[in-house]
C-alpha positions as CSV (number, residue, x, y, z in Angstrom):
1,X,-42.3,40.4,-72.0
2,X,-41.1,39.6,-68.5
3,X,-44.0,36.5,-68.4
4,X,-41.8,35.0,-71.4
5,X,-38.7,36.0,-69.1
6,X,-39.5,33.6,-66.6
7,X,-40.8,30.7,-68.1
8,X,-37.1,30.8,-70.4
9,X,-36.1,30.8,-67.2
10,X,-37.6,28.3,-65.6
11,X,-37.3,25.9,-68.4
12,X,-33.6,26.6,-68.1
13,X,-33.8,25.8,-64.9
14,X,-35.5,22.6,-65.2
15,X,-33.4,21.4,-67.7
16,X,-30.5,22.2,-65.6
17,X,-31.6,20.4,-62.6
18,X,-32.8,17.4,-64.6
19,X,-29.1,16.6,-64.8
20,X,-28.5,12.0,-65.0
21,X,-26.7,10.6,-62.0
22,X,-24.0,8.1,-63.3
23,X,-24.6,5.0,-61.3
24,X,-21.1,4.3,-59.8
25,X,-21.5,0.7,-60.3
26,X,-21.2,0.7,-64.3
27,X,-17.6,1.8,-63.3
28,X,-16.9,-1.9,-62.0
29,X,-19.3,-3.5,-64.8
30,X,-15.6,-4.2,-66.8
31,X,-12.6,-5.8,-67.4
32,X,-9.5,-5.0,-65.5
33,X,-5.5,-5.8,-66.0
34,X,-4.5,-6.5,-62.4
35,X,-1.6,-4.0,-61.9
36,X,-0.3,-5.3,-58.2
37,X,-1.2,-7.2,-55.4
38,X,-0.2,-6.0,-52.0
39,X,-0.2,-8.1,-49.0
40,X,0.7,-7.1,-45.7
41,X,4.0,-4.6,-47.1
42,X,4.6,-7.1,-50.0
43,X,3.8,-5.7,-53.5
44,X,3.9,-8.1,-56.4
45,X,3.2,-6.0,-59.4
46,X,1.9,-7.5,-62.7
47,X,5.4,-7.1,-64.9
48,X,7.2,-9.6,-62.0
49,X,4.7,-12.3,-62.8
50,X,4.7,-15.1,-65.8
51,X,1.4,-13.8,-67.1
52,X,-1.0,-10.7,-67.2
53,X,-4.0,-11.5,-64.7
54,X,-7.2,-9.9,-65.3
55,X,-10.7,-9.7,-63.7
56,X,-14.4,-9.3,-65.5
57,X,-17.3,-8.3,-63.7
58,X,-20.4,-8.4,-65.9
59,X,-23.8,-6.5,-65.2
60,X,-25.3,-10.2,-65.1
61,X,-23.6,-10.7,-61.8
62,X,-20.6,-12.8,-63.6
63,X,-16.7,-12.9,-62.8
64,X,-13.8,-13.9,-64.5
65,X,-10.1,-14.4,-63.3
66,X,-8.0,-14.9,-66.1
67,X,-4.6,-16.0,-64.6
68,X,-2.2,-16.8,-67.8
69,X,-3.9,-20.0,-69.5
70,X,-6.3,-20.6,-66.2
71,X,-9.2,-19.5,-66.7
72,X,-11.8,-19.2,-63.0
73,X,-15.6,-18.3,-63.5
74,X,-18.0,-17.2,-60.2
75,X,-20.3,-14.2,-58.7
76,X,-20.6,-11.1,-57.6
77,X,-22.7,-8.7,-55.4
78,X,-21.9,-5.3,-55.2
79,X,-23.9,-2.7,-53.3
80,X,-25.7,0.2,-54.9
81,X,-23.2,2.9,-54.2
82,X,-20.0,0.7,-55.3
83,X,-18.3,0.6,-52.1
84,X,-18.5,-3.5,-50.9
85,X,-17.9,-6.4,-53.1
86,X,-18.7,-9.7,-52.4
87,X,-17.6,-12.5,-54.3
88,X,-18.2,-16.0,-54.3
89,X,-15.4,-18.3,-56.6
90,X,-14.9,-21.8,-56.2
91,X,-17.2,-21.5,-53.0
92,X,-15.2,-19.1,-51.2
93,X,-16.7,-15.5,-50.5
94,X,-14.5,-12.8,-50.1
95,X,-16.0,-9.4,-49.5
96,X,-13.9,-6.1,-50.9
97,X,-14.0,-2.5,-50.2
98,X,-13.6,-0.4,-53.0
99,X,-11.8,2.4,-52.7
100,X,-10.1,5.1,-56.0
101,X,-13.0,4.1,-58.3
102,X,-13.0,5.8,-61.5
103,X,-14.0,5.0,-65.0
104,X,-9.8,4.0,-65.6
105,X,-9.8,1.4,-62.4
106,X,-10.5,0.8,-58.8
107,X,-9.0,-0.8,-55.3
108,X,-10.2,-3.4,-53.5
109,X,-9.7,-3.7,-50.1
110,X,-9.7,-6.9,-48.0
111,X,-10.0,-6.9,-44.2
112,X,-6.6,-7.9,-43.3
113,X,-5.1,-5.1,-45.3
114,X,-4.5,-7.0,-48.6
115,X,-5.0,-4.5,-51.4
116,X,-5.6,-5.5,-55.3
117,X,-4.9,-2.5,-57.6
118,X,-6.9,-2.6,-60.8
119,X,-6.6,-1.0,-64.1
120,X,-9.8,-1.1,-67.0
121,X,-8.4,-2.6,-69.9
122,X,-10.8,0.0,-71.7
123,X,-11.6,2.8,-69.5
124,X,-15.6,3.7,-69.5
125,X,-16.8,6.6,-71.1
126,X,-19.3,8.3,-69.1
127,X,-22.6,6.1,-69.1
128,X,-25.5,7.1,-68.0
């Protein structure tokens, strides 16, 4: 009896420690409301402007910045453990840190201090 002990548990065990990583980076594989900008001190939240911004990043590498009825396409690289960004729109490369990513958003983090605060329009569920 104790031979079918241990291979229950060991089996248990294997199955246990078998366990999916979520790849971080299918958090920012989304679309996002833009919920402030702040530059230098200066917040501008989303309510104070004329239209709801938001900002798609596909898993083919795509972006979208929807700015009211404007409507900008480009790039994106982002590393394997989600924590640096780099875009290329209208051939100009920014590169972000993210910071607060969760399946309901992320913060990106320009050198120079600038912050963009983003919320998913339809939070993930876990994907693995």
């Amino acid at each position: 009896m104790s031979k079918y002990f241990l291979l229950l548990l060991f089996t248990f065990l294997t199955i246990i420690s078998c366990k999916e990583e979520v790849d971080p980076r299918m958090n920012v594989y989304n679309t996002f409301e833009i919920q402030a900008v702040d530059e230098n001190g200066k917040v501008l939240e989303n309510h104070q402007t004329e239209f709801t911004s938001t900002l798609e990043f596909t898993e083919a590498g795509e972006m979208f910045l929807v700015e009211g009825p404007v409507k900008r396409e480009g790039t994106f690289e982002l590393t394997k453990d989600a924590e640096t960004l780099i875009t290329d729109m209208e051939q100009r490369k920014d590169t972000f840190s993210i910071k607060d990513l969760t399946p309901d958003g992320m913060t990106l983090v320009v050198t120079g201090g600038q912050r963009i605060v983003l919320k998913a329009k339809e939070p993930i569920q876990t994907i693995r």
